[in-house]
PyMOL Python script that loads the backbone (N, CA, C, O; Angstrom):
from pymol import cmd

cmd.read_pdbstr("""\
ATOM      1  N   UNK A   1     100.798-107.199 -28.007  1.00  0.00           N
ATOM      2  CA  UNK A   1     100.691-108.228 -29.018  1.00  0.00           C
ATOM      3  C   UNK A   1     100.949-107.647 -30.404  1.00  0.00           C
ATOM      4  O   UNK A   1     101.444-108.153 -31.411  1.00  0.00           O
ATOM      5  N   UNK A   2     100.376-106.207 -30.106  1.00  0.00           N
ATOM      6  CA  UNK A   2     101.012-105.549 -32.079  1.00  0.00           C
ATOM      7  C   UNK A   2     102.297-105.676 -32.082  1.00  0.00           C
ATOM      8  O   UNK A   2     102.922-105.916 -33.115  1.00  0.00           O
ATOM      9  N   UNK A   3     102.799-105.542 -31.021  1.00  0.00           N
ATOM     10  CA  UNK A   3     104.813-105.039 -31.488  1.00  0.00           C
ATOM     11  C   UNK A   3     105.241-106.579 -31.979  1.00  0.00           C
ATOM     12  O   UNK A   3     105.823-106.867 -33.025  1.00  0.00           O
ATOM     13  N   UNK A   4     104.874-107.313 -31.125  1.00  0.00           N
ATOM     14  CA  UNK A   4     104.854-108.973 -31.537  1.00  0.00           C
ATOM     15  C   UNK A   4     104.561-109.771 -33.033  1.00  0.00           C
ATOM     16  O   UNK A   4     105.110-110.699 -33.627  1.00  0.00           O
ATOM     17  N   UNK A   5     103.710-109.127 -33.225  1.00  0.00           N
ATOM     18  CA  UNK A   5     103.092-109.075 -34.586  1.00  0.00           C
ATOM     19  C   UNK A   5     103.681-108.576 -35.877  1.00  0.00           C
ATOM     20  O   UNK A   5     104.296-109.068 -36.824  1.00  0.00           O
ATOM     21  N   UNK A   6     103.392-107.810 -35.644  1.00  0.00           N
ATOM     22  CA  UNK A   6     104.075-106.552 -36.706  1.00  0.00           C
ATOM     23  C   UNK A   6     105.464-106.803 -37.091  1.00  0.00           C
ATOM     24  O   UNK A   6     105.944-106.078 -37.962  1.00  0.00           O
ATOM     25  N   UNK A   7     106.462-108.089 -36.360  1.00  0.00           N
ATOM     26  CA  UNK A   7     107.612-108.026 -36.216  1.00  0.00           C
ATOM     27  C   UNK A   7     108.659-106.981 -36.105  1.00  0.00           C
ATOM     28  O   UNK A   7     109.849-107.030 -36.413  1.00  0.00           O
ATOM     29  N   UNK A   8     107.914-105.984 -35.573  1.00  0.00           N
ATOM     30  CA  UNK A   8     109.087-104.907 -34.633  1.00  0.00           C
ATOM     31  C   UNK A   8     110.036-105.316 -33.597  1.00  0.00           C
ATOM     32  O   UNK A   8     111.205-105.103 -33.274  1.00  0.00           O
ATOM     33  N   UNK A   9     108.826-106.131 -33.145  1.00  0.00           N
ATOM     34  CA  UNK A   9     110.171-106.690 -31.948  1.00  0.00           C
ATOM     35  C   UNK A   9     109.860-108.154 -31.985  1.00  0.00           C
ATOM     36  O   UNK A   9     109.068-108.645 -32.790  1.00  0.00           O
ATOM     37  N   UNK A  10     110.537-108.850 -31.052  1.00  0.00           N
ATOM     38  CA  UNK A  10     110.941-110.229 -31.487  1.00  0.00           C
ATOM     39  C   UNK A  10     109.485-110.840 -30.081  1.00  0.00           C
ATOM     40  O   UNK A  10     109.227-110.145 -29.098  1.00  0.00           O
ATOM     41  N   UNK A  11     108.902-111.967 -30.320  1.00  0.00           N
ATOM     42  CA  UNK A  11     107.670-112.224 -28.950  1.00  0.00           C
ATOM     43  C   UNK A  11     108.942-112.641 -28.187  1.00  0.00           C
ATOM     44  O   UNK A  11     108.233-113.265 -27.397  1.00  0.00           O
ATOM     45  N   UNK A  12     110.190-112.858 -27.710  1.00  0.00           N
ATOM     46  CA  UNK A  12     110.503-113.133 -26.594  1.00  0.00           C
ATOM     47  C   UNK A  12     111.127-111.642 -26.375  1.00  0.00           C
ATOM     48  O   UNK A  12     111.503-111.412 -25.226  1.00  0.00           O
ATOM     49  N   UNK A  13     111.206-111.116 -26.861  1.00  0.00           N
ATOM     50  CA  UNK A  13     111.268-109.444 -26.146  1.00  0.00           C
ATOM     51  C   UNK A  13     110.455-108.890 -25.330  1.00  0.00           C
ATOM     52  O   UNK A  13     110.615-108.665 -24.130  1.00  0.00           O
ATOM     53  N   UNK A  14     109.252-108.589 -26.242  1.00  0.00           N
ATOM     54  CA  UNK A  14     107.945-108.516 -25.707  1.00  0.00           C
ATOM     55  C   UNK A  14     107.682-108.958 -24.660  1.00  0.00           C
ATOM     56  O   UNK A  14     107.543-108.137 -23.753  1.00  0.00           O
ATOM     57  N   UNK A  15     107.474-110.670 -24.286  1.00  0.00           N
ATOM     58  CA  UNK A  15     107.162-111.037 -23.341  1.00  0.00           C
ATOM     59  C   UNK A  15     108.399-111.104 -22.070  1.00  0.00           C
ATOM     60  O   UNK A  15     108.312-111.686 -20.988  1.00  0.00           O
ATOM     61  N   UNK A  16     109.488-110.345 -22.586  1.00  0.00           N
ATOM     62  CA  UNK A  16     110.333-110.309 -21.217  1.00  0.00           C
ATOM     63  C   UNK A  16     109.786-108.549 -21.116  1.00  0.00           C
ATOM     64  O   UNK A  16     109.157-108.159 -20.132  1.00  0.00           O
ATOM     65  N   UNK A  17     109.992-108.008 -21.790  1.00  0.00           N
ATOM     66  CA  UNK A  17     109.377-106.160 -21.312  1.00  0.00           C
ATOM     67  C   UNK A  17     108.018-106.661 -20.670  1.00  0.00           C
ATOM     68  O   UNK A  17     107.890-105.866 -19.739  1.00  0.00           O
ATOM     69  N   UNK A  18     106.845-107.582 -20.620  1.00  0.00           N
ATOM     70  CA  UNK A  18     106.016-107.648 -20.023  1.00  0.00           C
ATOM     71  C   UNK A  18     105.950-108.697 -18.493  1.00  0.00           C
ATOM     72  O   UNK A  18     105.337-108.799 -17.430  1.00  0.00           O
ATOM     73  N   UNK A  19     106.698-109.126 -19.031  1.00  0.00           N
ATOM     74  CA  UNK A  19     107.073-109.980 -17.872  1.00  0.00           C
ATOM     75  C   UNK A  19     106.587-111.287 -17.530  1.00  0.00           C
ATOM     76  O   UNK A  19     106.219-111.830 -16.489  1.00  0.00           O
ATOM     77  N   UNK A  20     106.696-111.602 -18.671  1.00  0.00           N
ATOM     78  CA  UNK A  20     105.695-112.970 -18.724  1.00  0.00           C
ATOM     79  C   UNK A  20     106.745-113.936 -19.729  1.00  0.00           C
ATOM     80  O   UNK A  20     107.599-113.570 -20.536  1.00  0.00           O
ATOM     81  N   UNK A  21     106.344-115.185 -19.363  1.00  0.00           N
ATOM     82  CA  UNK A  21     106.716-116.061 -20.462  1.00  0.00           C
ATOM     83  C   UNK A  21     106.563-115.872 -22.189  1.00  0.00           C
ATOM     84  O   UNK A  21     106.019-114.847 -22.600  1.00  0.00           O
ATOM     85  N   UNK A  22     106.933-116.628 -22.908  1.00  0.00           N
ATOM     86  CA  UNK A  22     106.784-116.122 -24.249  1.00  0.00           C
ATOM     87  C   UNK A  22     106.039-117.017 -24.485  1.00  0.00           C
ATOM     88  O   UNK A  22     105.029-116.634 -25.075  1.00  0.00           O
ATOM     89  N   UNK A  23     106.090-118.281 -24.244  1.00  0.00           N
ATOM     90  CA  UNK A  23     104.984-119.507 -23.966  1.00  0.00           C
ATOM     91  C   UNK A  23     103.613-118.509 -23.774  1.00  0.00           C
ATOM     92  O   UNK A  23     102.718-118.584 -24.616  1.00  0.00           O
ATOM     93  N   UNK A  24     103.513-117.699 -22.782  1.00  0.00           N
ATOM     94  CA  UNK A  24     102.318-116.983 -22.413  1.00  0.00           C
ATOM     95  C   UNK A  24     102.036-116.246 -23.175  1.00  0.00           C
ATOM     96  O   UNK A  24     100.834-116.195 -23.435  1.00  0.00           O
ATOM     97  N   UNK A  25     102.898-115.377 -23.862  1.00  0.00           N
ATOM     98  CA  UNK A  25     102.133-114.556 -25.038  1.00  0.00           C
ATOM     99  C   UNK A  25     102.118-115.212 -26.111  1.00  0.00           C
ATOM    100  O   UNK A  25     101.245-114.661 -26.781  1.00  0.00           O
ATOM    101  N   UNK A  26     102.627-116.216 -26.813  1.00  0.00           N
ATOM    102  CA  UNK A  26     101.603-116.887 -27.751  1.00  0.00           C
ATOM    103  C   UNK A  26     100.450-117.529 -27.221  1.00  0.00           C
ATOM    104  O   UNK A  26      99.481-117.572 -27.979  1.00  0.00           O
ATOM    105  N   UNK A  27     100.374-117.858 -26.491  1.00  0.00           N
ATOM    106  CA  UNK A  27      98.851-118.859 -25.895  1.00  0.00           C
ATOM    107  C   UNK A  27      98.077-117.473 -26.369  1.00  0.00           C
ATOM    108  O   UNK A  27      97.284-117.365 -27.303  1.00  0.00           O
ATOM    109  N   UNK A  28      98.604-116.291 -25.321  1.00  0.00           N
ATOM    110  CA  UNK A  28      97.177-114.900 -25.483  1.00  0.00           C
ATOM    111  C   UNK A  28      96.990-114.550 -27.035  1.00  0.00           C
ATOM    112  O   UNK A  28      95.932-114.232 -27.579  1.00  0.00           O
ATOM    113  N   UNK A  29      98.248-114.677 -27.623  1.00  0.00           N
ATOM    114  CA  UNK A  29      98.301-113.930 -29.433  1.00  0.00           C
ATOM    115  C   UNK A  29      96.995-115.183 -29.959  1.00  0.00           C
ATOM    116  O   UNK A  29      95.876-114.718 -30.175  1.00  0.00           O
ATOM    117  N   UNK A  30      97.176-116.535 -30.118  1.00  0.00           N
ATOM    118  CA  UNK A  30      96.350-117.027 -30.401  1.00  0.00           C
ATOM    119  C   UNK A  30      95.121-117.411 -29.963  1.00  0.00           C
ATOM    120  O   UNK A  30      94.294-117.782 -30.797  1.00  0.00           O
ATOM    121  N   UNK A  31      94.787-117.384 -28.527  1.00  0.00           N
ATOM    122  CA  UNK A  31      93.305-117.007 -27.982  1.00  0.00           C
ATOM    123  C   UNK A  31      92.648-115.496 -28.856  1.00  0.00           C
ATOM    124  O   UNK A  31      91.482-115.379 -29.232  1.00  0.00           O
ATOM    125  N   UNK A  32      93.653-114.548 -29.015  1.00  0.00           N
ATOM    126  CA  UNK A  32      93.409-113.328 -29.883  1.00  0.00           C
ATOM    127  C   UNK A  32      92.966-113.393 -31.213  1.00  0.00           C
ATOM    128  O   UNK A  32      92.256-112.536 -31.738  1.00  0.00           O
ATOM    129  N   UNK A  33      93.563-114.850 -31.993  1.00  0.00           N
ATOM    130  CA  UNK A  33      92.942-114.934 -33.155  1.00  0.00           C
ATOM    131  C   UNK A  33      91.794-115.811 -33.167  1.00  0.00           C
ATOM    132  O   UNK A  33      91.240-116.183 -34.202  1.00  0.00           O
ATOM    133  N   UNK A  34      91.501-116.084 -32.176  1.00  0.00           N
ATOM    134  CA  UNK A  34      90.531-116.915 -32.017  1.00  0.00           C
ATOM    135  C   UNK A  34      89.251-116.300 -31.228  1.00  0.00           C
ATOM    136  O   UNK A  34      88.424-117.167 -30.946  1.00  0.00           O
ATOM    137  N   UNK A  35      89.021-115.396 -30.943  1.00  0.00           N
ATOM    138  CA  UNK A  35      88.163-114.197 -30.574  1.00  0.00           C
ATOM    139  C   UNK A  35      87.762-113.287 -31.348  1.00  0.00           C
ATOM    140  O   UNK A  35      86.691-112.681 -31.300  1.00  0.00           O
ATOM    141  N   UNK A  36      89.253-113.087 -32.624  1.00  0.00           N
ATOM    142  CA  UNK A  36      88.463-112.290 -33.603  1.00  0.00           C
ATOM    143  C   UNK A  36      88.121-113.232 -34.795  1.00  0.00           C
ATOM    144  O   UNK A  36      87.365-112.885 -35.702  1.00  0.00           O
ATOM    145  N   UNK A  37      88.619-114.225 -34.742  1.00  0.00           N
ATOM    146  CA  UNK A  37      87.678-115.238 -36.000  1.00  0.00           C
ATOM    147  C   UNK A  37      88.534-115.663 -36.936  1.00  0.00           C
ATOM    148  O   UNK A  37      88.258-116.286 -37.961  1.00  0.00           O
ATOM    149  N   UNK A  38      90.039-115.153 -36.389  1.00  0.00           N
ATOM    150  CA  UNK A  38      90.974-115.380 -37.682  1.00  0.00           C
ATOM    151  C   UNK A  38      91.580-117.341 -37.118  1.00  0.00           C
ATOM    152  O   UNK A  38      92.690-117.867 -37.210  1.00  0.00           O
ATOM    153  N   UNK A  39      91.095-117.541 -36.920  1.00  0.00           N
ATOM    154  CA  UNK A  39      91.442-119.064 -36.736  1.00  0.00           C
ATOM    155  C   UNK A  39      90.415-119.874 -35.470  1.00  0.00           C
ATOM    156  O   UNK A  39      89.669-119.306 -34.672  1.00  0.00           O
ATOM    157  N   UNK A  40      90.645-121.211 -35.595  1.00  0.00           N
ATOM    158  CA  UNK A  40      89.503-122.003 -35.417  1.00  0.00           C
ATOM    159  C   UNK A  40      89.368-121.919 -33.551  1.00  0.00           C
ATOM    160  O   UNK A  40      90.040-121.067 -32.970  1.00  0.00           O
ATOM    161  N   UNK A  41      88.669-122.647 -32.932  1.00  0.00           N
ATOM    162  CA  UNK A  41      88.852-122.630 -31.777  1.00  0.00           C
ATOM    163  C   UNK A  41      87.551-122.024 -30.589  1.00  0.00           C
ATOM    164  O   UNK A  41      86.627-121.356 -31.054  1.00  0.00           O
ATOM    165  N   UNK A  42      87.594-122.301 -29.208  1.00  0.00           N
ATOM    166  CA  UNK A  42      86.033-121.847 -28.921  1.00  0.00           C
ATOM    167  C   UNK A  42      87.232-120.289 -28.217  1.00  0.00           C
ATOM    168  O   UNK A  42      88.316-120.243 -27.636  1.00  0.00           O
ATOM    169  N   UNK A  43      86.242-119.276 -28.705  1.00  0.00           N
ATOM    170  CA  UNK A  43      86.375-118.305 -28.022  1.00  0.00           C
ATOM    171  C   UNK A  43      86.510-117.805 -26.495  1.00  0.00           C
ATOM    172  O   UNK A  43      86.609-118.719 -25.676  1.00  0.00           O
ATOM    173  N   UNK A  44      86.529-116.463 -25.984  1.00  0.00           N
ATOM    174  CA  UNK A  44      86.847-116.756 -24.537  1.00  0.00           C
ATOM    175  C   UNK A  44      85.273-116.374 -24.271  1.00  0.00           C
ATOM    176  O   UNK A  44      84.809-116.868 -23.243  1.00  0.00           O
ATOM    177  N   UNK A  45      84.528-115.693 -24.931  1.00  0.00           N
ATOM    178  CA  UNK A  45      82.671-115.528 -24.500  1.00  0.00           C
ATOM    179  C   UNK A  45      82.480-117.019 -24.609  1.00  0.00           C
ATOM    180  O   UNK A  45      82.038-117.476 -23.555  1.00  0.00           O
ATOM    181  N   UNK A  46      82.672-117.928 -25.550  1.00  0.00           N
ATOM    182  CA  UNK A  46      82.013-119.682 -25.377  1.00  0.00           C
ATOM    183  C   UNK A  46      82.488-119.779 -23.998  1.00  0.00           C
ATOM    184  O   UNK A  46      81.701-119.668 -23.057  1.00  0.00           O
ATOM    185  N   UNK A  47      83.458-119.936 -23.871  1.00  0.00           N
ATOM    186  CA  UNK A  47      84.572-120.213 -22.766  1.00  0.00           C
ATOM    187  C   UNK A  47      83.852-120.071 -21.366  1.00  0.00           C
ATOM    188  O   UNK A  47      83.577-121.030 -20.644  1.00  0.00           O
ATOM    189  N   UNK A  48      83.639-119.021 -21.138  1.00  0.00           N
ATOM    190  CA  UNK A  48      82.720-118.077 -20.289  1.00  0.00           C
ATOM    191  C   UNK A  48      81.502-118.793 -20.194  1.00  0.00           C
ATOM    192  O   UNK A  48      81.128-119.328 -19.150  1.00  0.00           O
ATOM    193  N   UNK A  49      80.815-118.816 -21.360  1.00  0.00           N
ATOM    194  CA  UNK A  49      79.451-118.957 -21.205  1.00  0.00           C
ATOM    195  C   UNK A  49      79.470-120.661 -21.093  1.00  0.00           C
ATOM    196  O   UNK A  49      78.384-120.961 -20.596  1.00  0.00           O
ATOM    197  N   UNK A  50      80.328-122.000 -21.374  1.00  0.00           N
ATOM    198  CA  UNK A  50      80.525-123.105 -21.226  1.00  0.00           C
ATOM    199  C   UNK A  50      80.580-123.400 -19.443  1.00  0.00           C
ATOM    200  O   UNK A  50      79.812-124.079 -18.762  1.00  0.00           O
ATOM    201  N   UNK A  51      81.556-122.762 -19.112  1.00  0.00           N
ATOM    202  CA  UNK A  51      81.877-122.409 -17.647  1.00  0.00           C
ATOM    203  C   UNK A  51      80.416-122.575 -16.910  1.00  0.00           C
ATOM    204  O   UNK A  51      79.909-123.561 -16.377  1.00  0.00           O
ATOM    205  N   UNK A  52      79.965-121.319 -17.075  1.00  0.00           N
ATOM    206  CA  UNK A  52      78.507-121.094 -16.634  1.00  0.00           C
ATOM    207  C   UNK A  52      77.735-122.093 -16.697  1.00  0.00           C
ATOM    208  O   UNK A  52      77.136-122.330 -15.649  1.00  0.00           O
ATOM    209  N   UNK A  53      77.527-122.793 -17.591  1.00  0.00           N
ATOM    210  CA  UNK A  53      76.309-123.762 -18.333  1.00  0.00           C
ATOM    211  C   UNK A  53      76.781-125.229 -17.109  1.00  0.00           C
ATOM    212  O   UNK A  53      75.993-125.914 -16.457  1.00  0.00           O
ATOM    213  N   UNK A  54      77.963-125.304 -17.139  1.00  0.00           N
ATOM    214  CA  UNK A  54      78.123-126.792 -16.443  1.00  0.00           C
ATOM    215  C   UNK A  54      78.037-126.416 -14.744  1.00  0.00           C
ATOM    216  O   UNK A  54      77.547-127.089 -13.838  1.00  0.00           O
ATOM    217  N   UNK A  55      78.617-125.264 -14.702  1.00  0.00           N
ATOM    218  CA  UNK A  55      78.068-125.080 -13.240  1.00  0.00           C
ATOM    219  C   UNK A  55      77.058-124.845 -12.866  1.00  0.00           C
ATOM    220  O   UNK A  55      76.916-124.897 -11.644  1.00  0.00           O
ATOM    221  N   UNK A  56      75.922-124.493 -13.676  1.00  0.00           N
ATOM    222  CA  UNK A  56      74.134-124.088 -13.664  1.00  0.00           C
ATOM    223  C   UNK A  56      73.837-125.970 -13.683  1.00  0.00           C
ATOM    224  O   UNK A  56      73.457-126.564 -12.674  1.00  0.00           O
ATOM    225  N   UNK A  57      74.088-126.625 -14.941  1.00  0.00           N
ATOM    226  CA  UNK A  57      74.032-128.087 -15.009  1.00  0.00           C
ATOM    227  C   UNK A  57      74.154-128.871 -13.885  1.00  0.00           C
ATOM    228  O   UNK A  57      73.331-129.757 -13.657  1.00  0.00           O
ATOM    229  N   UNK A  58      75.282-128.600 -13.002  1.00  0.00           N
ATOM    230  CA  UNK A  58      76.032-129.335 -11.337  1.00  0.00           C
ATOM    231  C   UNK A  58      74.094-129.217 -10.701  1.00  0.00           C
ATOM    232  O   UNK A  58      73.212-130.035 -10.441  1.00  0.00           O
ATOM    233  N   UNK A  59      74.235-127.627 -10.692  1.00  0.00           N
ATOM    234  CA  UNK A  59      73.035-127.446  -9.527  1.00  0.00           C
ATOM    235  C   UNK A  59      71.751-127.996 -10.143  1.00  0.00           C
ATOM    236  O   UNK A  59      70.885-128.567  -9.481  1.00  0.00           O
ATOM    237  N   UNK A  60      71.703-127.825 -11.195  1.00  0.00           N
ATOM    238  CA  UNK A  60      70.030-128.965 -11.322  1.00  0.00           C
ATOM    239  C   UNK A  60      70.118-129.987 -11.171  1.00  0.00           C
ATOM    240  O   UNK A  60      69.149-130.610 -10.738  1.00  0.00           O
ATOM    241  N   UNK A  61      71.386-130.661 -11.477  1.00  0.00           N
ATOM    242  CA  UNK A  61      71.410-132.406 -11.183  1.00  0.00           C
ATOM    243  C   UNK A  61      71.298-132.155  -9.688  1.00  0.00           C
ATOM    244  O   UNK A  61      70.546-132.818  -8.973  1.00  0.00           O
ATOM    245  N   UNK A  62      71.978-131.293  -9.297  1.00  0.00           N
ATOM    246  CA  UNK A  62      72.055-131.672  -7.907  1.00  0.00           C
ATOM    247  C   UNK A  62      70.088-131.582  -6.975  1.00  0.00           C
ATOM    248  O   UNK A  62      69.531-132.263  -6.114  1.00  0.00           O
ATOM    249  N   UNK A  63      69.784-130.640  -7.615  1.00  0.00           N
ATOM    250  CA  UNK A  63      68.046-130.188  -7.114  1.00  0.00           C
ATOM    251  C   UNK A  63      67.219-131.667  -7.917  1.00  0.00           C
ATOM    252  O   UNK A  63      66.160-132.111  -7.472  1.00  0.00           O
ATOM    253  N   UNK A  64      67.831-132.185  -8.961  1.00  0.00           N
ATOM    254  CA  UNK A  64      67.033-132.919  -9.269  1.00  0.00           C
ATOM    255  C   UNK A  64      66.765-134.411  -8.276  1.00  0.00           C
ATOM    256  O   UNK A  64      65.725-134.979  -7.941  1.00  0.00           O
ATOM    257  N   UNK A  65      68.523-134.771  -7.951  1.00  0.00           N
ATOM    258  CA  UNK A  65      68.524-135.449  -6.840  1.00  0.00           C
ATOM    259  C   UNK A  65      67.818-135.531  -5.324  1.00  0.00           C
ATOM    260  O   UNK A  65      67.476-136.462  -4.595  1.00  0.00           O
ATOM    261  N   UNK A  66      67.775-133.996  -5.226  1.00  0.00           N
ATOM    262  CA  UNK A  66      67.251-133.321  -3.763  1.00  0.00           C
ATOM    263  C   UNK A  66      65.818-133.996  -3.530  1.00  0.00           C
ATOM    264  O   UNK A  66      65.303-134.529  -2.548  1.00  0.00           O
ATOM    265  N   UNK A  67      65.252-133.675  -5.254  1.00  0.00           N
ATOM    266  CA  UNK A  67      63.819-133.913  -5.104  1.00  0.00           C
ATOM    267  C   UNK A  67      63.394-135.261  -5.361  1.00  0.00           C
ATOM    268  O   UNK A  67      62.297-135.692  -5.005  1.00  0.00           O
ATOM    269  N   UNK A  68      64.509-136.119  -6.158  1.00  0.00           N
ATOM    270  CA  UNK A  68      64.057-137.541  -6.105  1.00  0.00           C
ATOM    271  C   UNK A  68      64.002-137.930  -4.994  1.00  0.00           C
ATOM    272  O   UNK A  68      63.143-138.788  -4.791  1.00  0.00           O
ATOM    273  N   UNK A  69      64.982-137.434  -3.645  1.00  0.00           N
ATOM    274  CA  UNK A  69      64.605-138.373  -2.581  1.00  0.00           C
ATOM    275  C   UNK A  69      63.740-137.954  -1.304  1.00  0.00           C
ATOM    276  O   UNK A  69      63.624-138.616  -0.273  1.00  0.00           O
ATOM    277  N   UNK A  70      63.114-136.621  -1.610  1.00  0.00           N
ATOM    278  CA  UNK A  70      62.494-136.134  -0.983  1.00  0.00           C
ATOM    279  C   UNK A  70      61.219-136.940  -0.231  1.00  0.00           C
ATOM    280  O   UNK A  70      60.961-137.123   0.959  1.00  0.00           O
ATOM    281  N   UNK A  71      60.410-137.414  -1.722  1.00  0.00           N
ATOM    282  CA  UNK A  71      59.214-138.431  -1.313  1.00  0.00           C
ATOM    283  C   UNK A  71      59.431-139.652   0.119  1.00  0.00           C
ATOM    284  O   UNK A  71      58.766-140.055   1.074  1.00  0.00           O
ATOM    285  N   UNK A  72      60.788-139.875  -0.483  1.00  0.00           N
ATOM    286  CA  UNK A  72      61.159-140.953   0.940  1.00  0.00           C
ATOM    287  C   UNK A  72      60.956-140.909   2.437  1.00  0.00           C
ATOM    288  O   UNK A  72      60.252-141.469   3.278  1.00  0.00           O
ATOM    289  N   UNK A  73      62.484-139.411   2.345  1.00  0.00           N
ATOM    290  CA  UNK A  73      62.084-138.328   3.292  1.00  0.00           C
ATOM    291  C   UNK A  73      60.458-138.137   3.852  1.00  0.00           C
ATOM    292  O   UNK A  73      59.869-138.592   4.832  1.00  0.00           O
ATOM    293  N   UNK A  74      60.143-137.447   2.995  1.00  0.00           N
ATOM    294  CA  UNK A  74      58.768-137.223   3.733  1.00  0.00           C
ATOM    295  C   UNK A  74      58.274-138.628   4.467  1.00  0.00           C
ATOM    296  O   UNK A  74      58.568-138.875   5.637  1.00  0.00           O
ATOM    297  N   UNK A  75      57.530-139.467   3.681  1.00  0.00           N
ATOM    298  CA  UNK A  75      57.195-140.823   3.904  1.00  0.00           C
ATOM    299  C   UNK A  75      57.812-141.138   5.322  1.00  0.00           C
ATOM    300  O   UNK A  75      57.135-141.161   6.350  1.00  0.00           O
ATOM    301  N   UNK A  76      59.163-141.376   5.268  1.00  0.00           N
ATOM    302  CA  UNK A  76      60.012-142.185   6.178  1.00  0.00           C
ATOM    303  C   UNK A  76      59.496-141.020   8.131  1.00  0.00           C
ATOM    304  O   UNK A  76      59.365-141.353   9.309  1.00  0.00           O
ATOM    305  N   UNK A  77      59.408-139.931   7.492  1.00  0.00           N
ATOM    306  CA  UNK A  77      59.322-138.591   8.982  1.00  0.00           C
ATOM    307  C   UNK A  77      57.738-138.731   9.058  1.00  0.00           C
ATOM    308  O   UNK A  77      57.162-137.960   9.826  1.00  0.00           O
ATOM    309  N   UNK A  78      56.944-139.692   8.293  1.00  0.00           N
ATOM    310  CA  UNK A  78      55.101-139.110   8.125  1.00  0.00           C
ATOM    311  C   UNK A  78      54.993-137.719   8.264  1.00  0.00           C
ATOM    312  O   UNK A  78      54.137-137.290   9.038  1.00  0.00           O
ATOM    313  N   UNK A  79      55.529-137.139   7.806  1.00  0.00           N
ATOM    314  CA  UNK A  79      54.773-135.545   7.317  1.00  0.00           C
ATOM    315  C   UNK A  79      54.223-135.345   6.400  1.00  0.00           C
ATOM    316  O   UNK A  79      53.497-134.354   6.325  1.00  0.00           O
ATOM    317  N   UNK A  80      54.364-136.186   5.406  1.00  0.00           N
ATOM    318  CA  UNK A  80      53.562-136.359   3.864  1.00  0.00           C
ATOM    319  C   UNK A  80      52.039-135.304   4.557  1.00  0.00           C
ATOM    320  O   UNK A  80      51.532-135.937   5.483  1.00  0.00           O
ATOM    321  N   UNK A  81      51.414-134.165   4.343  1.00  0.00           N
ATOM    322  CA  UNK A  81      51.000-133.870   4.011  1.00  0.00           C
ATOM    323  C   UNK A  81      49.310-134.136   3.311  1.00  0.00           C
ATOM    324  O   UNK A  81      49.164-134.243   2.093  1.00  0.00           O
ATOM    325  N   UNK A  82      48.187-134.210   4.233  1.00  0.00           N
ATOM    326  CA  UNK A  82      47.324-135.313   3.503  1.00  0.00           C
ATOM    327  C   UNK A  82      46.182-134.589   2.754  1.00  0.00           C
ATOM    328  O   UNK A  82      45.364-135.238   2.102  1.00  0.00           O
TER     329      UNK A  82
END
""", "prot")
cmd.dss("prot")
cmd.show_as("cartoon", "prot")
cmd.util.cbc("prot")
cmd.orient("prot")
């Protein structure tokens, strides 16, 4: 991304010596400025840690469900417990 930068070499150079689209190395150059703070945007740690949060979120809705219908469950098998 420095040679890219720096205008030493041109980003579709770059991204053919790397082997990637040039489409692809701007997406990474600007996820890059956006990790170090030089422009707006959620970072790739938010990113990460967003990820996490909604898949932790899935499983409590999902336990929360488990346990709303549990009472039934029980009830419906009489194991309720006395």
């Amino acid at each position: 991304m420095d040679l890219a930068r720096s205008g030493r070499q041109p980003v579709a150079k770059v991204a053919s010596d790397l082997g990637i689209s040039e489409s692809c190395l701007r997406r990474w150059m600007a996820q890059d400025d956006v990790d170090a703070g030089r422009r707006e945007g959620v970072s790739s740690d938010e990113r990460r840690e967003l990820v996490e949060l909604r898949r932790r979120n899935r499983v409590l809705e999902m336990e929360v469900e488990i346990l709303k219908r549990a009472p039934a469950y029980f009830a419906r098998e009489n194991v309720l417990p006395k």
